[in-house]
C-alpha positions as CSV (number, residue, x, y, z in Angstrom):
1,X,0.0,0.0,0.0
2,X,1.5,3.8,-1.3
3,X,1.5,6.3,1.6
4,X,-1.3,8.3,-0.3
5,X,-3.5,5.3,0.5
6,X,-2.3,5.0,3.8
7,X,-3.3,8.5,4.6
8,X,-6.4,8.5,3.1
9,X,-7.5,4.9,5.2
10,X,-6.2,7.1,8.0
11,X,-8.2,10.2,7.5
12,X,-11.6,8.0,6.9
13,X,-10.6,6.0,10.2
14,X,-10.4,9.2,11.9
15,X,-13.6,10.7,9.9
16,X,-15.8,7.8,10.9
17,X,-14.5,8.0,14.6
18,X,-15.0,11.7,15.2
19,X,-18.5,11.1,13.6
20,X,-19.0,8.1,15.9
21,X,-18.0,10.2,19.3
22,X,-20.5,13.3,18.5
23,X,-23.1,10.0,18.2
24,X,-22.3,9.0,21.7
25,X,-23.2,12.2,22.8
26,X,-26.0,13.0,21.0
27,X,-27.3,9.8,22.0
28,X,-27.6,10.6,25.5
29,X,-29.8,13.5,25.1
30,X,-32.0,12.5,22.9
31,X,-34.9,9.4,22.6
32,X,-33.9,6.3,21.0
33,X,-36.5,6.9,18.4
34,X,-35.7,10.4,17.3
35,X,-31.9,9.0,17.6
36,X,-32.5,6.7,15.4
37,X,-34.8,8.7,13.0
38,X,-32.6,11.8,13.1
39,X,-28.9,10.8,13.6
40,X,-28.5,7.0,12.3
41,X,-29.4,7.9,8.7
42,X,-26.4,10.9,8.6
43,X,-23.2,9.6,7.0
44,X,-19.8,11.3,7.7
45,X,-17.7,12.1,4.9
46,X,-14.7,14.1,5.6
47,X,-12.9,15.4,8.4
48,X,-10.1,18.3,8.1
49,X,-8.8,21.1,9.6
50,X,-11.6,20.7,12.2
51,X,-13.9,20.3,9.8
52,X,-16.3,17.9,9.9
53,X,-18.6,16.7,6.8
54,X,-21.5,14.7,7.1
55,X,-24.2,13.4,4.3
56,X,-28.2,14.1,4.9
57,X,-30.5,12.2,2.4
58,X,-33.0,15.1,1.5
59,X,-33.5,18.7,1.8
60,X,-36.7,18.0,4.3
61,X,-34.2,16.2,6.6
62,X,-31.7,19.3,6.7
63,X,-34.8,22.0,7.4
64,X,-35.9,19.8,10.4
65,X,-32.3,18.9,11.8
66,X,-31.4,22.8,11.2
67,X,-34.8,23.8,13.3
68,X,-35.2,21.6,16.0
69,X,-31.6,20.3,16.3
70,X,-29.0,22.8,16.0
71,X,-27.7,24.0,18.9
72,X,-27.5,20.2,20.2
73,X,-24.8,19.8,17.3
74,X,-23.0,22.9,17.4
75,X,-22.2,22.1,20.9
76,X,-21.5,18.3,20.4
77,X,-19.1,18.9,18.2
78,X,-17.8,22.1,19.9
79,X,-17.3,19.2,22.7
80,X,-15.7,16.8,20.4
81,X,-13.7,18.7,18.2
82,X,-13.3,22.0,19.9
83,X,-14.4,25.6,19.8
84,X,-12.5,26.1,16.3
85,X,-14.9,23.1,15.0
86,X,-17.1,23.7,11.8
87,X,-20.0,21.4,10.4
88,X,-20.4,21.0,6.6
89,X,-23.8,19.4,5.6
90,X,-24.2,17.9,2.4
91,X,-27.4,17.2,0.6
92,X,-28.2,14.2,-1.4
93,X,-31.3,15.9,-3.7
94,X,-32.9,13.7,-5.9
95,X,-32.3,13.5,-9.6
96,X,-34.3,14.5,-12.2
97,X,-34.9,11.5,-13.6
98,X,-36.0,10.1,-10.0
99,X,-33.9,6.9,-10.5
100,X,-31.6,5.8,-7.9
101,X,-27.7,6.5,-8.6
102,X,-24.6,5.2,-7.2
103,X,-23.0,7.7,-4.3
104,X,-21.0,9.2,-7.1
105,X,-23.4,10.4,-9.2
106,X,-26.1,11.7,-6.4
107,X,-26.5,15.6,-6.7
108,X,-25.2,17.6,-3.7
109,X,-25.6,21.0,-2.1
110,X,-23.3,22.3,0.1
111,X,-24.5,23.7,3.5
112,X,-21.6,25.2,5.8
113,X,-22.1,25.8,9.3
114,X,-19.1,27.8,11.3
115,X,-19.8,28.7,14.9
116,X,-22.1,31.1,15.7
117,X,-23.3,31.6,12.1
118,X,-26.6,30.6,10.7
119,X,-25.9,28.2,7.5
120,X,-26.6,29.3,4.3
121,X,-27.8,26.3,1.3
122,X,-25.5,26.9,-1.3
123,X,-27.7,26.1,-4.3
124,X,-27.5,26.9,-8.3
125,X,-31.2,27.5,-8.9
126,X,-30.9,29.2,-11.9
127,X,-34.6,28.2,-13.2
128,X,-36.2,28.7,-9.8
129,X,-37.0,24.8,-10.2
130,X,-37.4,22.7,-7.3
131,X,-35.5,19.5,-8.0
132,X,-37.6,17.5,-5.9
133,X,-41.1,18.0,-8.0
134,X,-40.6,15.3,-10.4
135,X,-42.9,13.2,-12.7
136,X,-41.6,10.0,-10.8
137,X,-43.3,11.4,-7.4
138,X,-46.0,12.8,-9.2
139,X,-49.2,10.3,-8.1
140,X,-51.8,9.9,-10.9
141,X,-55.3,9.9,-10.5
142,X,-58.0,10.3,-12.3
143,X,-58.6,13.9,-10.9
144,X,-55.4,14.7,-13.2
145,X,-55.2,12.2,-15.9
146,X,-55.5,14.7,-18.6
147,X,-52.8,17.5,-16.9
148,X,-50.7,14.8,-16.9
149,X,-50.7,12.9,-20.2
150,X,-50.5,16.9,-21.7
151,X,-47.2,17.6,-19.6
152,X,-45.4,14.7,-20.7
153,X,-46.2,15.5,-24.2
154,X,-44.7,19.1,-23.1
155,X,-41.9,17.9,-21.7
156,X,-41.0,15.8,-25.1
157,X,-41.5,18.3,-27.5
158,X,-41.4,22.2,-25.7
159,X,-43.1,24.6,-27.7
160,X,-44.0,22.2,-30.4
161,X,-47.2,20.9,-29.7
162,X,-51.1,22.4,-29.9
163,X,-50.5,22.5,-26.2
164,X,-49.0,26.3,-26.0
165,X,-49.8,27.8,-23.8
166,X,-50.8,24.9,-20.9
167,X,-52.9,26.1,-18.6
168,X,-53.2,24.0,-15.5
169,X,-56.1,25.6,-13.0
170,X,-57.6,23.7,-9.8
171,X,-58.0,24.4,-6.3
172,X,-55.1,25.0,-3.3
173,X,-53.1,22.0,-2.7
174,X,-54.2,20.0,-5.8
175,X,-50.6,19.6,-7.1
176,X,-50.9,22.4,-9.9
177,X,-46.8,23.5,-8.9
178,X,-45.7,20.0,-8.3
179,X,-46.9,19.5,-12.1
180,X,-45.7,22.3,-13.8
181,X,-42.2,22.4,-12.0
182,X,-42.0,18.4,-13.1
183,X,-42.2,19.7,-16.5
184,X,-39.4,22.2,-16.0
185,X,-37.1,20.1,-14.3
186,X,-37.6,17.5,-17.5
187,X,-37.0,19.7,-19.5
188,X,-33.9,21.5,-18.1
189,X,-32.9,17.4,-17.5
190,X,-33.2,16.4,-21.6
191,X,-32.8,19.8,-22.9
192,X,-29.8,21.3,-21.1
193,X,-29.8,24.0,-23.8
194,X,-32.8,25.1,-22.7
195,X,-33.7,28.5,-21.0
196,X,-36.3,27.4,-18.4
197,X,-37.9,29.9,-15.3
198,X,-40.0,29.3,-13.0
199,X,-41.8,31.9,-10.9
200,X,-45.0,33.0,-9.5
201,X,-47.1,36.1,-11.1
202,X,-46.6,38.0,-7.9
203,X,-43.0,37.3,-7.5
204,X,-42.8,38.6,-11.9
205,X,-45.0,41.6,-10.8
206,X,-42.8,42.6,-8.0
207,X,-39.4,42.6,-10.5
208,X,-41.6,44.6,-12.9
209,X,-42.0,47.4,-9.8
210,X,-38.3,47.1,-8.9
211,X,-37.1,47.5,-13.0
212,X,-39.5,50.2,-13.2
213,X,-37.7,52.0,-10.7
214,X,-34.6,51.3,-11.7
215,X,-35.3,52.6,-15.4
216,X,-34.9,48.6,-16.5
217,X,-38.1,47.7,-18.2
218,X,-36.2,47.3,-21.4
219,X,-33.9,45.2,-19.7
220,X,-36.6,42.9,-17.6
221,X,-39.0,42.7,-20.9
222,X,-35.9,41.6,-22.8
223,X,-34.7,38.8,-20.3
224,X,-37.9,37.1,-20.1
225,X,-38.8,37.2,-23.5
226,X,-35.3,35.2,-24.0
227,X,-37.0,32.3,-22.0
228,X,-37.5,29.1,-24.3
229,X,-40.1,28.0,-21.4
230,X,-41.6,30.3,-19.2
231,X,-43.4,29.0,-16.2
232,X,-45.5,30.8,-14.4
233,X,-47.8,30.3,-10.7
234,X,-50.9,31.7,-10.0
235,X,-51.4,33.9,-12.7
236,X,-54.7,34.8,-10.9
237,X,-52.8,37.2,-8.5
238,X,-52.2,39.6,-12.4
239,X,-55.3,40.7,-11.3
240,X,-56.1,44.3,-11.0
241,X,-52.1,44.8,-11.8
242,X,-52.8,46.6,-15.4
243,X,-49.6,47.7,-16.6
244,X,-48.0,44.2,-15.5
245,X,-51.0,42.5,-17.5
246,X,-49.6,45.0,-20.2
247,X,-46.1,44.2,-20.2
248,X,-47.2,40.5,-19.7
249,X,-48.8,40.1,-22.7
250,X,-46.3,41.9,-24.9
251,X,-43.6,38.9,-23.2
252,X,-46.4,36.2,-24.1
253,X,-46.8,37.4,-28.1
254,X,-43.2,37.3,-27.9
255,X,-42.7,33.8,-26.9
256,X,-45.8,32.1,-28.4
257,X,-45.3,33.9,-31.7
258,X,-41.5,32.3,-31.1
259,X,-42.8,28.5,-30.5
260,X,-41.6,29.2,-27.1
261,X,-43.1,27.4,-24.4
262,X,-45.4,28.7,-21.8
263,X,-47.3,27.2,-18.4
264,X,-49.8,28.8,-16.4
265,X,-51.7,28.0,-13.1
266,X,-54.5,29.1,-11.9
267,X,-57.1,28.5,-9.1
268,X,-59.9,29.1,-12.1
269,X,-60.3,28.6,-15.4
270,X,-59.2,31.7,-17.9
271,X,-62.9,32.8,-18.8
272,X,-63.6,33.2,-14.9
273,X,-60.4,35.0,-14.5
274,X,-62.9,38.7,-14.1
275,X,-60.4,41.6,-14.1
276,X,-58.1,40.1,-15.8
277,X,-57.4,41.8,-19.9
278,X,-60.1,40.2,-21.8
279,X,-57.0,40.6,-24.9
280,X,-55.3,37.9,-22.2
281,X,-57.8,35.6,-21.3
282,X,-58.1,35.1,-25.0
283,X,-54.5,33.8,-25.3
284,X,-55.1,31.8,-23.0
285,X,-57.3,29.9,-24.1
286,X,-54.9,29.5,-27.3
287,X,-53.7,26.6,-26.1
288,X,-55.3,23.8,-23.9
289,X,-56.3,24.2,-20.4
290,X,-56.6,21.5,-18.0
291,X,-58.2,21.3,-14.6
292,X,-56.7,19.1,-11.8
293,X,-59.6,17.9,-9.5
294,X,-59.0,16.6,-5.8
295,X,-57.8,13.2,-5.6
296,X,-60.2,9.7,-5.2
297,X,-59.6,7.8,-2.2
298,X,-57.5,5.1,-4.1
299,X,-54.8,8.2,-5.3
300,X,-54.9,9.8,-2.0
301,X,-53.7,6.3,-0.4
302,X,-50.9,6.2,-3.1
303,X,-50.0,9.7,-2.0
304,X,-50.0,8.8,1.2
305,X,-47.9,6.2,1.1
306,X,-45.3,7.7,-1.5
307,X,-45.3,10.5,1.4
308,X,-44.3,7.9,3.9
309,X,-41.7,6.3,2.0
310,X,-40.1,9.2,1.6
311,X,-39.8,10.2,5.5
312,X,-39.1,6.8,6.3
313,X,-42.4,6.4,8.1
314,X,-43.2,2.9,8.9
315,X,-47.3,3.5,9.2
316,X,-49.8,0.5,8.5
317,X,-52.2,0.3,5.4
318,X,-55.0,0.8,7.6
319,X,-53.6,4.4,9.1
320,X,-53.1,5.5,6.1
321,X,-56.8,4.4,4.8
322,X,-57.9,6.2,8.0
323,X,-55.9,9.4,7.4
324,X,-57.3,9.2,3.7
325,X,-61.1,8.8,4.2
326,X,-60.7,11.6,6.3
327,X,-58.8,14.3,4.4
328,X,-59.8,14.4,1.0
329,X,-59.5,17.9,-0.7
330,X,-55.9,19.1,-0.6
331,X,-52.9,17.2,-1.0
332,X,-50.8,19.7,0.9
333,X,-52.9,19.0,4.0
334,X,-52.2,14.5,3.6
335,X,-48.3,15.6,3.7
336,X,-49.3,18.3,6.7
337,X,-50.8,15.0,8.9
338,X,-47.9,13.2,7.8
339,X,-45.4,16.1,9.5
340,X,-47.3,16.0,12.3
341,X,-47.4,12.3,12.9
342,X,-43.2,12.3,12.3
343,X,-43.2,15.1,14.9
344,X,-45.0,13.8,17.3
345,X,-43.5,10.2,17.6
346,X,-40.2,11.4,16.7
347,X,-40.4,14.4,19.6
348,X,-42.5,13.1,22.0
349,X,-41.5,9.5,22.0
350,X,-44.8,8.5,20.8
351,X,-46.0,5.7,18.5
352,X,-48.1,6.4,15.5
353,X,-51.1,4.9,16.5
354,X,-54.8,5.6,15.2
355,X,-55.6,7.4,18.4
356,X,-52.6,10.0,17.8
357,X,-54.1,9.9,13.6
358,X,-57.4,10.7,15.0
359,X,-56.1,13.6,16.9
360,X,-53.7,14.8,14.1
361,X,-56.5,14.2,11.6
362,X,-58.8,16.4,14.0
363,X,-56.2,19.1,14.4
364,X,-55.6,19.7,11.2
365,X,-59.9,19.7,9.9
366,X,-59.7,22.6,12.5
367,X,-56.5,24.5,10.8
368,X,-58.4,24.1,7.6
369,X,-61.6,25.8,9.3
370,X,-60.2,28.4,11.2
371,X,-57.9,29.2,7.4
372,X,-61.1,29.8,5.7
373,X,-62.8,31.9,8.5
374,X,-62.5,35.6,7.3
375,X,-63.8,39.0,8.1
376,X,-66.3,39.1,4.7
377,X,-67.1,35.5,5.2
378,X,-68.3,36.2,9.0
379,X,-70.0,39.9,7.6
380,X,-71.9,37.5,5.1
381,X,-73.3,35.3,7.5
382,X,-74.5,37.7,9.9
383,X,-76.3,40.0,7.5
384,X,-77.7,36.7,5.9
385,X,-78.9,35.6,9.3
386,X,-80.1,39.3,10.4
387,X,-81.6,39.7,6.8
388,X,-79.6,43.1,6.9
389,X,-77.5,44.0,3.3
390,X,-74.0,44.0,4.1
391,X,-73.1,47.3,2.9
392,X,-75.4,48.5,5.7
393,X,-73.1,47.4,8.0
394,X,-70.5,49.4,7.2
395,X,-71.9,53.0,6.8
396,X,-72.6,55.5,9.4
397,X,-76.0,54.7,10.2
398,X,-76.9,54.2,13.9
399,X,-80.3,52.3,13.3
400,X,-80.5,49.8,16.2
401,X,-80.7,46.3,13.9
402,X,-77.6,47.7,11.6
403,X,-75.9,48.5,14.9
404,X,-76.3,45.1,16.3
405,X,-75.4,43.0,13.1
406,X,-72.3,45.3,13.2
407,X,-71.2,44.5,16.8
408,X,-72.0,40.6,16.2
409,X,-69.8,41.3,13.2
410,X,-67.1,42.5,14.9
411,X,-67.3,40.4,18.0
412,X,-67.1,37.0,15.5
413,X,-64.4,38.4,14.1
414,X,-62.0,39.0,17.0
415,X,-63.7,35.6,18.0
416,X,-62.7,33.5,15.0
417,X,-60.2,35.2,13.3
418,X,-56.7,36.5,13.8
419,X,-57.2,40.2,12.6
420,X,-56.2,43.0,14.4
421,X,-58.4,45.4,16.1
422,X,-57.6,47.9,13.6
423,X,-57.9,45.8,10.7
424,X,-61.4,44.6,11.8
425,X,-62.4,48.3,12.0
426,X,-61.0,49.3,8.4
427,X,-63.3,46.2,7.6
428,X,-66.5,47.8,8.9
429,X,-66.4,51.7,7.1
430,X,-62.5,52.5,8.3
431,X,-64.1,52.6,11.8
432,X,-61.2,53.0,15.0
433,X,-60.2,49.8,16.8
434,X,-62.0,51.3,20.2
435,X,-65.2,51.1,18.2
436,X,-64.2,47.4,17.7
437,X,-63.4,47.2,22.1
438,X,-67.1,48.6,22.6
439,X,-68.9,46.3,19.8
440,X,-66.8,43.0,21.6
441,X,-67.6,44.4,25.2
442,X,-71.4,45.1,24.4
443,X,-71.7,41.8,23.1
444,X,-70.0,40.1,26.0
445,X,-72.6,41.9,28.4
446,X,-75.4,41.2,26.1
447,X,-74.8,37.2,26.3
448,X,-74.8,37.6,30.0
449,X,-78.1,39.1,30.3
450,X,-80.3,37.5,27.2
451,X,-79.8,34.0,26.5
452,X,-81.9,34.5,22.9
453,X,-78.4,36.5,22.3
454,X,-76.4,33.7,23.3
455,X,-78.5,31.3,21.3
456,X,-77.6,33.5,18.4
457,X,-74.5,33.6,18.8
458,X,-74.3,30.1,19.0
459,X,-76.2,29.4,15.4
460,X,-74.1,32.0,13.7
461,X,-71.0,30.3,14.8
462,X,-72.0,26.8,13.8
463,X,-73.1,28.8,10.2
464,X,-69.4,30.2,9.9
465,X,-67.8,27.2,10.8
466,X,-70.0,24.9,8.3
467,X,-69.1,27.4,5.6
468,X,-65.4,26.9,5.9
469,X,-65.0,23.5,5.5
């Protein structure tokens, strides 16, 4: 054996030793579960100059080590190494292609840590894509059989099919980003020559502002209309903005007139997009548009389980069934039960049983409720109930009904929402928040004397809460 090899069995000897020691430590202050969930799967890599190096297998694993974690590291290794020690984190992302590849060829980020600074993720996101929406972990369903089938074509051929522009709309959570970023990240995969972006409308709008005043439009207008596929979110959110809509669909005649690819999303189809340039709705609808609808119980198990796999959750068919029958509009909200079951066995020591489901499952219906709850929605339902037109409620008028259904308003509001004082006033004619302190306390007093008042309150809240689901 050389003495190059020799030093380099050495410095892995050494590597895996120093790893093994911080182990030890962490070990004894920490649960054998979240141990083993949260320590066993890093790898060490390197160790120099007091450096250490260490392999995490996803970019979810780093954000929860970083945020629940870090100062239990820093000083383990501050203990191990010594105060000059520094942590380097490296990412194993997932490929484009979603196959499995040898160590060797896994993508990495960098993530340095040196004492007493926050790390920064070193990553070349040069399309905005996030390499982790992929069409491998994209679950079909028949919700989004015809989304799907279109962006694969896309992906094949960018700018050369009928499909141009693609315009994916559905509700929150349905998997409209996941979609169109799979595309991308195909594309940018076969097509390295590519110019691919990725960004919401409000993100674009805000660039336009900041190139306005920076005398740059020319510039801006220019880069994106360099884009061989332009992917946009939410395009909804364009909306009222009318010299963005302007420059917006100068960029898209641009590009579509170039066989350039573009990719939309909306909440709504284009011809319920109201306020938006009727000159832009009818582009469009140049292309094809394609809904994505919430997933059937059989897709939302397959979700589910995909989810699972890749958090290294062990969680029987019948949880996940459970979890499934239970949540069954939004995908973001399946991976959301699935956080909170990892965080509570993996924090808490607890097992993931279907009395901790039913609890996470119950926690998050109420999240979704309480989300939904706002000031108009609550302002709706009391003048409904009252009979009283909602403008009412908001001028100047002291007529005693239009006073009351303006107090109840109020009082809801502070009740079920998370609005300021203030901001419930602006909602009810720009009125101060001590207006908003008497309506609450006037109430309050009222439901101690009249119990027809605390029967009403009672029917309106079951109204606002049946609503928001």
């Amino acid at each position: 054996m050389n003495s190059d090899s020799m030093e380099q069995t050495a410095l892995t000897r050494e590597t895996v030793s120093v790893w093994k020691s911080c182990l030890s430590k962490i070990k004894d202050n920490v649960t054998q579960m979240t141990y083993n969930t949260w320590f066993l799967p890093i790898k060490p890599l390197e160790f120099s100059n007091s450096t250490l190096k260490v392999e995490l297998p996803s970019q979810f694993f780093w954000e929860w080590i970083d945020e629940h974690y870090n100062a239990l590291i820093r000083n383990t290794i501050n203990d191990v190494i010594g105060q000059d020690a520094k942590l380097e984190y490296v990412i194993v992302e997932e490929t484009a292609s979603g196959l499995d590849v040898p160590a060797s060829g896994k993508t990495r980020v960098a993530v340095e840590e040196k004492p007493h600074e926050r790390k920064i993720v070193k990553k070349d996101f040069e399309s905005f894509l996030n390499p982790r929406y992929t069409f491998e972990n994209f679950i079909k369903g028949e919700g989004n059989q015809l989304a799907r089938a279109a962006a694969g074509a896309i992906s094949d051929n960018p700018g050369g099919t009928s499909f141009n522009p693609f315009f994916v709309y559905g509700g929150v959570g349905l998997g409209k980003t996941h979609l169109i970023q799979a595309i991308g990240n195909d594309i940018v995969n076969r097509f390295p020559e590519k110019r691919v972006i990725y960004l919401s409308s409000d993100i674009f709008t805000v660039e336009f502002v900041e190139a306005i005043q920076a005398n740059r439009v020319n510039e801006f207008s220019g880069f994106y209309r360099n884009m061989d596929v332009l992917l946009i979110d939410d395009i909804q959110f364009l909306i009222g903005k009318e010299k963005t809509q302007d420059l917006f669909f100068h960029i898209f005649n641009t590009l579509h007139q170039s066989r350039k690819q573009i990719i939309l999303t909306s909440d709504k189809p284009p011809k319920n997009l109201k306020g938006l340039n009727e000159r832009l709705i009818s582009r469009f609808q140049w292309g094809l548009s394609a809904d994505i609808q919430p997933p059937e119980l059989e897709t939302r198990i397959a979700i589910l389980k995909r989810k699972a796999e890749d958090y290294g959750m062990i969680i029987s068919t019948g949880i996940l069934e459970y979890i499934a029958m239970n949540i069954k509009s939004n995908i973001r909200e399946l991976e959301g039960c699935l956080i909170k079951l990892l965080a509570n066995a993996s924090l808490n020591s607890k097992e993931i049983t279907l009395d901790l489901v039913r609890k996470t499952v119950k926690e998050i219906a109420t999240d979704r409720k309480t989300n939904n709850i706002t000031i108009d929605s609550i302002t709706k339902v009391v003048c409904d109930y009252l009979n009283i037109g909602e403008n009412k409620v908001r001028d100047k008028t002291r007529k005693k009904e239009i006073v009351q259904a303006r107090q109840l308003a109020m009082y809801l509001s502070k009740e079920l929402t998370k609005s300021s004082l203030k901001t419930i006033g602006l909602h009810f004619g720009g009125r101060d928040h001590s207006t908003v302190v008497h309506a609450c306390a006037s109430i309050e007093k009222a439901k101690e004397n009249d119990s027809s008042i605390r029967e009403m309150i009672g029917n309106l809240k079951n109204q606002i809460e049946l609503n928001a689901v």
